[in-house]
N, C-alpha and C positions, 0 to 999 in steps of 0.2 A: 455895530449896533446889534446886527443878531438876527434873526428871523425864528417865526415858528412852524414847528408840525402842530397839524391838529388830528387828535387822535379819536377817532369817534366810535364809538361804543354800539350807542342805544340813539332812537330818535331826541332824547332828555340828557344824554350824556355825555361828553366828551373829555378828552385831558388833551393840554396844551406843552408842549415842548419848545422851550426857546434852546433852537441851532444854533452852534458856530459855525459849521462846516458840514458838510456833505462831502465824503470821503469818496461814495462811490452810488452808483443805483441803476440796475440794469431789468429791465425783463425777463426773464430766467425761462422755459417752456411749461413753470409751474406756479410762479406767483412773481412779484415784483419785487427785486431785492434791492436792499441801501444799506450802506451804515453813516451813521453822522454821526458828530462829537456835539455830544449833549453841554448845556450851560452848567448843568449841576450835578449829571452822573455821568462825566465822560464821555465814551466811544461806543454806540448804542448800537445794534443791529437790530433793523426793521423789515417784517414782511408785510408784504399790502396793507401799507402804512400803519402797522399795531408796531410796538416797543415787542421786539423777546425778550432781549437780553441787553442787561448794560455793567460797563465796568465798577460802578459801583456797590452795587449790590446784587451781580450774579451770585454771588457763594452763597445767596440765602437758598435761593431756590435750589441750585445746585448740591450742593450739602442735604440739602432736608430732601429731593429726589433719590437719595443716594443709601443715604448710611443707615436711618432706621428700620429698610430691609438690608443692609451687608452686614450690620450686627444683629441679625434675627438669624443669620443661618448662619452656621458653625463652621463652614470650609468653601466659601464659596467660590470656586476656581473658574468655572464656565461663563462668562456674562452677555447677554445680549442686550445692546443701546439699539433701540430702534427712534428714528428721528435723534435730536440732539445732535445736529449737525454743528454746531460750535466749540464742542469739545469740552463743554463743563460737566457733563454729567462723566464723561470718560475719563478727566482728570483725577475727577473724587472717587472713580471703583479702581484705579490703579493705584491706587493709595495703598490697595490690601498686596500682601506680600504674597497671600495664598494664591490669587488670579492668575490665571496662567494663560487665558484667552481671551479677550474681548473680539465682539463682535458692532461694529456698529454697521449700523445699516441706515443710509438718507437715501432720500430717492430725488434728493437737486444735491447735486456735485458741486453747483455754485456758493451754494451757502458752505459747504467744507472749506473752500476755498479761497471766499473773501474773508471767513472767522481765522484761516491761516497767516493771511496776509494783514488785516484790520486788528485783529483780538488775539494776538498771540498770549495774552496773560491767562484769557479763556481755556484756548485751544492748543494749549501746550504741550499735551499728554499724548496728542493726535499721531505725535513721531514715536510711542512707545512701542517697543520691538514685540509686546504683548496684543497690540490692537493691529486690526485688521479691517479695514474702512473698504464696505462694500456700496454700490450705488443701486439701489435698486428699490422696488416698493416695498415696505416693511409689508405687509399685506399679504404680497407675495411669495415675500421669503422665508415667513412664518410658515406656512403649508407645506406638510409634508416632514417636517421636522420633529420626532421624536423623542421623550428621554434625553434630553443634551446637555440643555444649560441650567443650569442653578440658580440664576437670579435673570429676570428679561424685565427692562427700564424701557417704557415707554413714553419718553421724553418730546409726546409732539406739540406740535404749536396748534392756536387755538384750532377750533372745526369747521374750518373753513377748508377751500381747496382740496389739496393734496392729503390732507389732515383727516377729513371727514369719515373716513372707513375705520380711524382708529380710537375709537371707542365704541364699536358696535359687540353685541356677542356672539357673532361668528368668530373673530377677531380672538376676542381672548379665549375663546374654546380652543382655538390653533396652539395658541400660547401655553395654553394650559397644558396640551399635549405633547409641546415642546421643551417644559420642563423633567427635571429631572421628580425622582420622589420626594423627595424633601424641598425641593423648587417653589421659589416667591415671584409674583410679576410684582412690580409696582406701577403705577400710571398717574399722570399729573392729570386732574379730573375739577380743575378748572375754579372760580370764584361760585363760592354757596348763596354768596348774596345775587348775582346776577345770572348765575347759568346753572338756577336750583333744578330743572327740568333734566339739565344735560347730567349734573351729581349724582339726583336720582337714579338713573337708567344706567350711568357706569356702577354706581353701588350692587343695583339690584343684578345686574349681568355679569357682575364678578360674583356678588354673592349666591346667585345661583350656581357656577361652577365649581366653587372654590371652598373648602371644607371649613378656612378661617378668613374671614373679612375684616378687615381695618382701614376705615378711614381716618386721616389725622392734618392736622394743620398749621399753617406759619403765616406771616405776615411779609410781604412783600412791597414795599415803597410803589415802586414803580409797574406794577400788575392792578387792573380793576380794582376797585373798593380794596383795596390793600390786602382781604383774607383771599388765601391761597388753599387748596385741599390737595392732597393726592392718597391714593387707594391701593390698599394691597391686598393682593388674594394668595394664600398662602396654603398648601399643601398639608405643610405637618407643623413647620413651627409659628410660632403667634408673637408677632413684636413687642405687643404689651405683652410679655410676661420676660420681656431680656432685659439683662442689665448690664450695660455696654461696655464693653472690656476698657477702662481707664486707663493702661497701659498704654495700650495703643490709641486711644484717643491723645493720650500728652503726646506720645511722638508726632501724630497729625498734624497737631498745631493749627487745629480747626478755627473758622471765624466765627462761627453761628454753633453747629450742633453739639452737644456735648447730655452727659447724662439724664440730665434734670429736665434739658429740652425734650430727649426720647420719653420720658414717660407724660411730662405735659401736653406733647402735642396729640398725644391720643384723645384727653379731655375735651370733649364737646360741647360746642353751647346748646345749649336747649333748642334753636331757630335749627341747626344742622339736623341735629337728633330727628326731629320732625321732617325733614326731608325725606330723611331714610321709612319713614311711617309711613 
């Protein structure tokens, strides 16, 4: 028959999850981990009881975290994933043939490791001879880093926990200075319709350091109110003005992002626009 998660939100909100199974769920020294196989998007991985990610429709987020900053910069060889311990954000930057490094950094070991075991369609790319899976606080490991990397994907989960330091601007000041000159961060910067406060403040604290700001958006089933945003602060080049090498887009054999999606999802509704005001 099935059972459900209940996913609570807001004192007014909540989504409902009907389970088959509970694969696994452990207390970690940083939050509470599970995965359970959903009724209608499969094999789900849960932190203190929110959905991250699920096999159905991770490649939206994943993809659209990914590619409309990898196709904003010309050569991008250096990458740093901070959070994104599942391995979706890491599958879609070894996609490019030019990377020559990835760096991810999670700061629970557990969550690499039940997305190895539980979500290997996710977490595939985890084995690539290119990536280099550090454990430690993105926070941390940010500081002191100079001039390095060409593209830094800050793939965390909501602002909760272990989470809550990474969207401050200390934070992306670090990052900032860990880019190279031509260096982009991107940052998943959360639902516009319920966490217009927290979009605000990652907006304005990228846009204060960061010479070009772009925020842009997608639609995710299974995330809040279904709109999704994330944010790039970009040094020299500016994503709305690329247009996405087609070639290598048909070798991808992408599910979601594709050219027409890169220049629409810049397109703002007017409720967003007003945030930023």
């Amino acid at each position: 028959m099935g059972f459900w998660l209940n996913e609570k939100h807001t004192d007014g909100y909540s989504v409902k999850w009907k389970l088959n199974e509970i694969l696994y769920t452990e207390q970690s020294d940083f939050q509470h981990l599970a995965v359970v196989n959903t009724f209608d998007f499969g094999k789900a991985l849960v932190l203190d009881g929110i959905v991250q990610t699920t096999e159905k429709d991770e490649y939206i987020y994943h993809e659209m975290i990914v590619h409309p900053a990898m196709m904003a910069h010309p050569n991008p060889q250096k990458i740093l994933v901070i959070g994104g311990g599942d391995g979706g954000t890491v599958r879609e930057v070894t996609r490019y043939q030019s990377v020559a490094e990835v760096d991810l950094v999670e700061i629970d070991e557990k969550v690499v490791n039940i997305c190895r075991k539980y979500l290997p369609s996710i977490s595939s790319a985890l084995g690539d001879k290119r990536v280099k899976i550090i454990i430690e606080d993105g926070l941390k490991f940010v500081k002191g880093k100079e001039n390095y990397y060409d593209l830094v994907i800050v793939d965390s989960s909501d602002p909760i926990g272990p989470a809550i330091g990474l969207f401050g601007e200390e934070f992306y000041t670090d990052i900032y200075n860990s880019l190279k000159e031509g260096g982009i961060l991107v940052a998943q910067s959360e639902s516009p319709v319920f966490n217009r406060d927290l979009l605000a403040g990652v907006h304005k604290n990228i846009n204060g350091i960061f010479p070009i700001t772009r925020t842009y958006l997608t639609a995710i089933a299974t995330y809040i109110g279904g709109f999704w945003t994330f944010t790039c602060g970009s040094k020299k080049y500016d994503p709305l003005d690329v247009t996405p090498d087609m070639d290598m887009l048909k070798e991808m054999n992408l599910k979601y992002y594709n050219e027409d999606i890169h220049q629409a999802c810049f397109a703002l509704p007017n409720f967003v626009r007003q945030i930023f005001e």
